[in-house]
C-alpha positions, -999 to 999 in steps of 0.1 A, spaced: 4 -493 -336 32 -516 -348 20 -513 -386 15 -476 -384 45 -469 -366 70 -489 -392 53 -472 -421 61 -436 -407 95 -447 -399 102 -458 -432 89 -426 -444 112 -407 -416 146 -423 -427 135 -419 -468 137 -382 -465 159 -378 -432 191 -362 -436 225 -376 -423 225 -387 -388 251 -383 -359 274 -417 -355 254 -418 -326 222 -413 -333 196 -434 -319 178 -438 -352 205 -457 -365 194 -483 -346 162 -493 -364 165 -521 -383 149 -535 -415 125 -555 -398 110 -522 -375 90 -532 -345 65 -559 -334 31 -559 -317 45 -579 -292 72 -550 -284 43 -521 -288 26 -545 -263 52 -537 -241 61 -499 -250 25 -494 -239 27 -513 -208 59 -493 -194 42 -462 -203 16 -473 -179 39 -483 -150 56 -446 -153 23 -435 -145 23 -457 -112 59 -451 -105 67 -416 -110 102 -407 -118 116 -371 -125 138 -379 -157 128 -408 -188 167 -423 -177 157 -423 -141 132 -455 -143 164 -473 -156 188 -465 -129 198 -497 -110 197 -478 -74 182 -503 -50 157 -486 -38 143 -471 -67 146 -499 -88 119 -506 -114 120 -540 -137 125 -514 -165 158 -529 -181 140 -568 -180 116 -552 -203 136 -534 -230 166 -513 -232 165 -474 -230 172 -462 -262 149 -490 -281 122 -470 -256 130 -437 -270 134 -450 -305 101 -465 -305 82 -431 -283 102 -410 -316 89 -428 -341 52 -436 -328 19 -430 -351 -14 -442 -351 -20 -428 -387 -2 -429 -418 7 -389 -426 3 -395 -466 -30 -414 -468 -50 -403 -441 -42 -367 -434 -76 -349 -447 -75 -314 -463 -66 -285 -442 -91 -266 -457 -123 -289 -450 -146 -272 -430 -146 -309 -408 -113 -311 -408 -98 -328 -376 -74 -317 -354 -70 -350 -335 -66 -373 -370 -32 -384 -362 -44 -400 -329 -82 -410 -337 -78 -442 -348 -65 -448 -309 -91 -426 -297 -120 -451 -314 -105 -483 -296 -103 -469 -259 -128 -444 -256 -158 -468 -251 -135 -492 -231 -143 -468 -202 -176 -475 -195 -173 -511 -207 -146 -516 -181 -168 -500 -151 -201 -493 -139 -202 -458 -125 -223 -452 -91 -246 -423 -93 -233 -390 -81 -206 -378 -110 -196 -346 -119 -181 -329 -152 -144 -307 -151 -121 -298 -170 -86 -311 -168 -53 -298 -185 -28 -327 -199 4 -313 -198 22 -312 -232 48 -285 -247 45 -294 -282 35 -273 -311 0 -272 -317 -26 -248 -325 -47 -256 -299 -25 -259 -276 -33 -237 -241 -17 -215 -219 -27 -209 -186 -3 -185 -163 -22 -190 -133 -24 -228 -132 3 -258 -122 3 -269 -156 7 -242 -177 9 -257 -210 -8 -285 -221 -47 -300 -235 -74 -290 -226 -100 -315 -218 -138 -319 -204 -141 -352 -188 -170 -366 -170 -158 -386 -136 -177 -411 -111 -176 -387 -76 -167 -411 -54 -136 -425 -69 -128 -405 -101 -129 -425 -123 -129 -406 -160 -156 -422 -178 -156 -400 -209 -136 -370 -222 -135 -346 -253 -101 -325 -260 -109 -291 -268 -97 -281 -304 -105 -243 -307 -136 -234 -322 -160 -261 -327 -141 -282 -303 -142 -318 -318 -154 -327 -354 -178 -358 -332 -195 -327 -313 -224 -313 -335 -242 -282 -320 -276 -291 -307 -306 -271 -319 -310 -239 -293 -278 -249 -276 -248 -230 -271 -213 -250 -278 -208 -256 -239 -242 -268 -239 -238 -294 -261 -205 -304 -251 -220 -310 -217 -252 -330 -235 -225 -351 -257 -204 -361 -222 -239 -370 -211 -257 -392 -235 -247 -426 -223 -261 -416 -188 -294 -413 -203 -324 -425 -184 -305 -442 -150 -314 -418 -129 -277 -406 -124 -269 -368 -105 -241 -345 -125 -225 -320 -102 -205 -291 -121 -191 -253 -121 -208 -219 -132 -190 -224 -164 -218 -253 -174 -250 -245 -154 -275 -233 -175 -308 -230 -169 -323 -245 -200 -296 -273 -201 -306 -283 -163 -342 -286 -182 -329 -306 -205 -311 -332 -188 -342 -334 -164 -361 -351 -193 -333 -371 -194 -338 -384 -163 -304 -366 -148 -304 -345 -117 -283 -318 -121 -265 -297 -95 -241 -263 -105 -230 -232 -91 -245 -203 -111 -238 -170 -124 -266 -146 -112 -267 -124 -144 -264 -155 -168 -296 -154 -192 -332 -170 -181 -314 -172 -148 
């Protein structure tokens, strides 16, 4: 994080234009930022997920009774510097074609995406009722798969399948839907639809341990219930009457 997030920011103030006297960026120095500071960007970002404020400026206020060790940590605007300038990728070596039929959408976050995705199931040992969904991460960005959903609380954001334990929900795996195709890991199954083998790709480290997957109409199908029978997983839907081989 620290090495990729000095080289885009040298890249950044190369081509930036002028800034304001005030400007936050002028506050990067030569020497950019450290691991040990990353260490600590990431474990605020954490702690504003336990201690949820409504503004970024609010979880340095000083009131009292609201008061989170924020400012012992590091300053406001080196916190906004650093959550501006953060990369995982460096844009001119590793960005791949737009035009390759494998091209991926998440490449600017993947390299994160290889460390903490199997710390999940390292990290706990799921009981054996668990259930898929799907989940929307709220984010007003620009991005081409980004969703819209009127009808929902979050109305913009990611869309995600995630498989969690039932009991406690705990998120044990997730893919981030892309558009068409969904992720460049997910590779269509033989005599599976796309939603199909999403649902078989959530599933495959559950193989064979006798677990029970509860989900919605939008994944039950008959011939994936078959499937995941001869993988030794119970599986447990609502349906859709007129859906195919029902």
């Amino acid at each position: 994080m620290a090495t990729e997030t000095n080289k885009y920011a040298t890249q950044f103030l190369e081509k930036a234009t002028p800034f304001s006297p005030h400007s936050r960026f002028r506050k990067w120095g030569e020497a950019g930022t450290r691991s040990e500071e990353m260490q600590a960007f990431v474990a605020l970002q954490i702690l504003m997920g336990l201690t949820q404020k409504n503004e970024i400026e609010d979880y340095w206020e000083q009131y009292h009774w609201t008061y989170a060790p924020f400012t012992e940590v590091m300053r406001r605007n080196q916190f906004e510097l650093l959550s501006s300038l953060l990369h995982f990728a460096d844009n001119r070596e590793q960005r791949p074609p737009q035009d390759d039929p494998q091209f991926d959408h998440l490449w600017k976050i993947r390299p994160l995406l290889n460390i903490v995705e199997p710390l999940y199931l390292d990290a706990y040992t799921p009981k054996q009722k668990i259930f898929i969904d799907e989940s929307i991460c709220k984010f007003k960005g620009r991005l081409s798969f980004r969703q819209f959903l009127p009808n929902k609380p979050i109305r913009f954001g990611l869309k995600q399948f995630v498989v969690y334990e039932s009991q406690t929900g705990y998120a044990m795996k997730f893919l981030i839907y892309c558009g068409k195709g969904t992720d460049r890991t997910v590779h269509l199954e033989d005599g599976f639809t796309m939603t199909e083998t999403v649902c078989l790709d959530l599933l495959k480290e559950f193989r064979n341990y006798g677990h029970h997957v509860f989900m919605d109409k939008y994944y039950s199908f008959p011939k994936l219930f078959k499937k995941l029978e001869k993988d030794q997983i119970g599986a447990c839907g609502t349906v859709k009457p007129e859906r195919q081989n029902m």
